[in-house]
C-alpha positions as CSV (number, residue, x, y, z in Angstrom):
1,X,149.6,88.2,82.4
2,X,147.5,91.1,83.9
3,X,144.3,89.6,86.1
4,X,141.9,92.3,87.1
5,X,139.2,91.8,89.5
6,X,136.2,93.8,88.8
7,X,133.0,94.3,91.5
8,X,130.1,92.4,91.1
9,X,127.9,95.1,90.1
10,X,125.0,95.9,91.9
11,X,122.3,94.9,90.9
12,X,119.2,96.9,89.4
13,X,116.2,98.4,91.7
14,X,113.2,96.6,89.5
15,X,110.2,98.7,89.3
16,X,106.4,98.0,88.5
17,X,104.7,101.3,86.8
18,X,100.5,101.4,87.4
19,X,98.9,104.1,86.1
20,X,95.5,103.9,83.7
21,X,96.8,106.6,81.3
22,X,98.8,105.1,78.7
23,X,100.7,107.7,77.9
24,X,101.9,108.8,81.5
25,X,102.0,104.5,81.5
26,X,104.7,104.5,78.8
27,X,106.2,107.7,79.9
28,X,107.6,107.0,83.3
29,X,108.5,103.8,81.9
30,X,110.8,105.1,79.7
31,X,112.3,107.9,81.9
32,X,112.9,104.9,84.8
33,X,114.2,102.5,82.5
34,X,117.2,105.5,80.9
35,X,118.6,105.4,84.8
36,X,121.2,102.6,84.9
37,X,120.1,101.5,88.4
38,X,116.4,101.5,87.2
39,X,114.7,98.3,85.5
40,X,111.0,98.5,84.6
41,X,110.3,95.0,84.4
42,X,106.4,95.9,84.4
43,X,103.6,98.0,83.3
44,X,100.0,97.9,85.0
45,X,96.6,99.8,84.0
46,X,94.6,99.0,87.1
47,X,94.5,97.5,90.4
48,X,93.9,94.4,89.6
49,X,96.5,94.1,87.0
50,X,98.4,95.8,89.4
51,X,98.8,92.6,91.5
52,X,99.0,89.9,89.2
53,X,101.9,91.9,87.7
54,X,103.3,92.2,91.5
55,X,103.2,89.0,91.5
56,X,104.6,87.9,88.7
57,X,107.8,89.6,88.9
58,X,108.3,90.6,92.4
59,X,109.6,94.3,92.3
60,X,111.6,96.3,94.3
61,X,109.5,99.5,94.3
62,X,105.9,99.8,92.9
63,X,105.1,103.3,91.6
64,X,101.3,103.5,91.8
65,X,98.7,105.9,90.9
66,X,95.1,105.7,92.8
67,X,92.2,106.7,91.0
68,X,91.8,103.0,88.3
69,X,89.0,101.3,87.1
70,X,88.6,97.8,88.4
71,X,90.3,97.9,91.6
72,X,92.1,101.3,93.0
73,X,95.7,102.2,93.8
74,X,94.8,101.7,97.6
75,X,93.2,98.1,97.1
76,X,96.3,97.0,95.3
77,X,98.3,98.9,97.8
78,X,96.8,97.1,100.3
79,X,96.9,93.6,98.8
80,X,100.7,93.7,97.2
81,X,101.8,94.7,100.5
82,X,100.2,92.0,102.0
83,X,101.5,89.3,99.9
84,X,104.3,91.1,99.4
85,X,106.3,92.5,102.5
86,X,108.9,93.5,100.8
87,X,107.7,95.6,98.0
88,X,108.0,99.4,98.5
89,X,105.1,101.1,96.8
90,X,105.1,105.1,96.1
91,X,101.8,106.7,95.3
92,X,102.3,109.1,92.2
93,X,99.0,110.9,92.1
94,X,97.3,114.2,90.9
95,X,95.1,113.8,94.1
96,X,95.8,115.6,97.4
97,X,92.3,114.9,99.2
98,X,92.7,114.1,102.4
99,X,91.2,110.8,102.9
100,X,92.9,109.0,99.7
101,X,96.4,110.6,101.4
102,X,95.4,108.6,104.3
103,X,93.8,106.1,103.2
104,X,97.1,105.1,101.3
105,X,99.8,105.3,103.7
106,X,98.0,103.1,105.9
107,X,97.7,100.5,103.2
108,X,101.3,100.4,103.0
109,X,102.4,102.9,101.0
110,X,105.9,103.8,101.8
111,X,106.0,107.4,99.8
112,X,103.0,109.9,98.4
113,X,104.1,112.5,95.3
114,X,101.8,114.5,93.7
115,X,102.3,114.1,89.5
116,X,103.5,117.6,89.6
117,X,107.2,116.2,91.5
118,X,110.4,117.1,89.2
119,X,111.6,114.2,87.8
120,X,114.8,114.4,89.7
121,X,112.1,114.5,92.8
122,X,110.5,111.0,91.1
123,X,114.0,109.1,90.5
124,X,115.2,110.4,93.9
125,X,112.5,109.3,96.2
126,X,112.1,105.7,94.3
127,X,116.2,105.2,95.7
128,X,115.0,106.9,98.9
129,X,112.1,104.3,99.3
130,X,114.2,101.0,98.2
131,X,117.0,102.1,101.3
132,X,113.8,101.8,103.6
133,X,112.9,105.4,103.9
134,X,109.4,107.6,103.1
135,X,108.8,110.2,101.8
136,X,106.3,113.2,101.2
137,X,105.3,115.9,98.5
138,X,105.5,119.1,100.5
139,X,101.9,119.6,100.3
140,X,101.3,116.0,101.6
141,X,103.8,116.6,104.6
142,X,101.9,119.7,105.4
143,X,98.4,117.8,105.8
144,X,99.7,115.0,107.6
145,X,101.0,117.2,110.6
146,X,97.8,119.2,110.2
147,X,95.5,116.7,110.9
148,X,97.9,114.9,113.1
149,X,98.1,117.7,115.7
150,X,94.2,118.1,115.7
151,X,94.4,114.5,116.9
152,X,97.4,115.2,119.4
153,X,95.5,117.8,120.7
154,X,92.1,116.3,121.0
155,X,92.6,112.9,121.4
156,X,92.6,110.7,124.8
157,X,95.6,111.1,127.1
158,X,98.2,107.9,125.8
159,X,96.1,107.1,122.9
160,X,99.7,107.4,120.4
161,X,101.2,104.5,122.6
162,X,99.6,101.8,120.8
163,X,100.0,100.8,117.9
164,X,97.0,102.2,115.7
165,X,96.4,105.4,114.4
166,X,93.4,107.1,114.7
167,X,91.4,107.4,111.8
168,X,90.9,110.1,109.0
169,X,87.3,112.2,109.8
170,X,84.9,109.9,107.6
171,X,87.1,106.9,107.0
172,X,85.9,103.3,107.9
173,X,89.0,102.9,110.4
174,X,87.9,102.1,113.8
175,X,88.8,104.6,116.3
176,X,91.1,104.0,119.3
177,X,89.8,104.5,122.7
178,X,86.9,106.8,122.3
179,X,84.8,105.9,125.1
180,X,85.5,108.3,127.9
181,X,87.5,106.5,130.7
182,X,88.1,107.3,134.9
183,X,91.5,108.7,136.0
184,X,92.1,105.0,138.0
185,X,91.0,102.7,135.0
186,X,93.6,105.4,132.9
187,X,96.2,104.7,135.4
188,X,96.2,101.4,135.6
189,X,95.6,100.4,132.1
190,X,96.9,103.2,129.9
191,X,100.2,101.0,127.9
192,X,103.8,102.4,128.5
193,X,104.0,106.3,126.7
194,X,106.7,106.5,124.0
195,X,109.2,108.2,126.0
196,X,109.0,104.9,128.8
197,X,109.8,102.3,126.1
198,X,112.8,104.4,124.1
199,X,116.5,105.4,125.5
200,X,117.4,109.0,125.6
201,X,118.7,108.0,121.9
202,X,116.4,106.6,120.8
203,X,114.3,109.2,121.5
204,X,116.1,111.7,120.1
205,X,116.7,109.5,116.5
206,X,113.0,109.2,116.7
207,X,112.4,113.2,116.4
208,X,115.0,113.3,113.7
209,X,112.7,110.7,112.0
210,X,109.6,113.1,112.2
211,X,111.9,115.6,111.0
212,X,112.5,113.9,107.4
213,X,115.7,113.2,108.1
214,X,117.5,110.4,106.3
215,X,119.7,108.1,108.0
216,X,122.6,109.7,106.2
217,X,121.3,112.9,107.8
218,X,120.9,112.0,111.1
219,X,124.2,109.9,111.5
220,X,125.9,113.2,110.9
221,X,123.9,114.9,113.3
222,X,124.0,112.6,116.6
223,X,127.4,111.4,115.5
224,X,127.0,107.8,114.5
225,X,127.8,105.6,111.8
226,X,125.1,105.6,108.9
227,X,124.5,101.3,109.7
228,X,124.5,101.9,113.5
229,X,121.8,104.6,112.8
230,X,120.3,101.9,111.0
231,X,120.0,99.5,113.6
232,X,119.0,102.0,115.9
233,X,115.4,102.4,113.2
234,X,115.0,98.8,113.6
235,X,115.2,98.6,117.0
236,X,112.7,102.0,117.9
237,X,110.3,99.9,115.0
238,X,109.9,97.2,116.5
239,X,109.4,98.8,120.1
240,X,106.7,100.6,119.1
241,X,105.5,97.9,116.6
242,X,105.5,100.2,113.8
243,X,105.4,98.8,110.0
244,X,106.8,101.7,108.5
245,X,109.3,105.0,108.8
246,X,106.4,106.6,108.6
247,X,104.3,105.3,110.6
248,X,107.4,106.6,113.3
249,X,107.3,109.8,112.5
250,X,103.7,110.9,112.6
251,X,103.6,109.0,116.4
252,X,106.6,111.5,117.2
253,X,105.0,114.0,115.9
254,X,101.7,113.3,117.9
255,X,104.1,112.6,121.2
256,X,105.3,115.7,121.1
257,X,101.5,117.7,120.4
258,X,102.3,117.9,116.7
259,X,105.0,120.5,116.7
260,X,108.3,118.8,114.5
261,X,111.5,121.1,115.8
């Protein structure tokens, strides 16, 4: 008798859909739930909803829209990720202002798509944001370095050492280190720059970061294995405390005057 030992198979990225529209609701739902790596195991019509629903059944990936009644994509942004560590969420939104874009990411999200994005674009950025990666509509990329390199070049010398960002024009997020300050107090209190606290490598994976690479992408390019790449992420996030990919590649872009190579 013939005994063959299969793979477990792996198992399913579970999804939580929030949108207010029904029928974009049931929609995605249904185009998610075809892919056999895919399992919607909620729907959500508001914020609120949004994070009893998190909570309920623990996803992988949340995909989110951000203008709801109740409470908004942001809020619930904000509050999964709190509770929830672990959940991914991707913002699928018609809205490119500039303050919801960054208003979002730094509630957590981990990827922003405009409702335009292919449906290959969709399905492909959902995987990208399980493996620990973020990622960007073209448009969105486009005003993050924007604004980012008015703040590289206008902002106080060492202020993308720390760990926050500085805010969006109009935003209620206190800003860093806007009090003028003497050359000696500058010396002598300024925190390491970027370039002190990273190896040469390190450095150099970080720039790939701000370039959009993935770690599949960069392996190939500094000649590493895809998990060594990995732990080299880890290590660079938690040297510069970041909480996200993200949050790495706009401080590499700001380190180096917001010009990406």
């Amino acid at each position: 008798m013939n005994i063959t030992c299969s793979e477990p198979a792996q198992r399913a990225i579970r999804l939580l859909i929030v949108d207010d529209q029904p029928l974009i609701r049931r929609g995605l739902a249904m185009t998610l739930a075809a892919e056999a790596d895919l399992e919607v195991v909620g729907v959500a019509a508001d914020g609120l909803e949004a994070v009893d629903q998190a909570l309920a059944t623990i996803p992988d990936v949340i995909v989110m829209d951000l203008q709801m009644p109740r409470a908004s994509g942001v809020v619930a942004t904000r509050e999964i990720t709190t509770q929830l560590p672990d959940a991914r969420i991707v913002v699928l939104s018609t809205y490119d202002d500039d303050e919801l874009v960054y208003e979002a990411i730094r509630a957590g999200a981990r990827a922003y798509l405009l409702k335009d994005a292919s449906e290959a674009d969709v399905l492909e950025t959902i995987r990208l944001v399980h493996r620990g990666e973020s990622r960007l509509s073209p448009s969105i990329a486009r005003k993050v370095m924007e604004q980012f390199r008015t703040f590289a070049a206008h902002s106080p010398k060492g202020w993308n050492s720390g760990r926050a960002l500085t805010p969006v024009p109009g935003s209620t997020i206190t800003p860093v280190n806007t009090e003028p300050a003497s050359e000696t107090s500058m010396t002598s209190t300024r925190p390491p720059a970027i370039d002190e606290l990273l190896t040469d490598k390190e450095s150099r994976i970080l720039d790939l970061i701000a370039q959009g690479k993935s770690n599949k992408q960069i392996a190939a390019t500094v000649f590493l294995a895809e998990g060594t790449v990995k732990n080299y992420v880890s290590r660079i996030m938690d040297k510069l405390h970041a909480s996200s990919r993200l949050e790495l590649a706009v401080r590499a872009v700001a380190r180096r005057g917001g010009v990406t190579k």
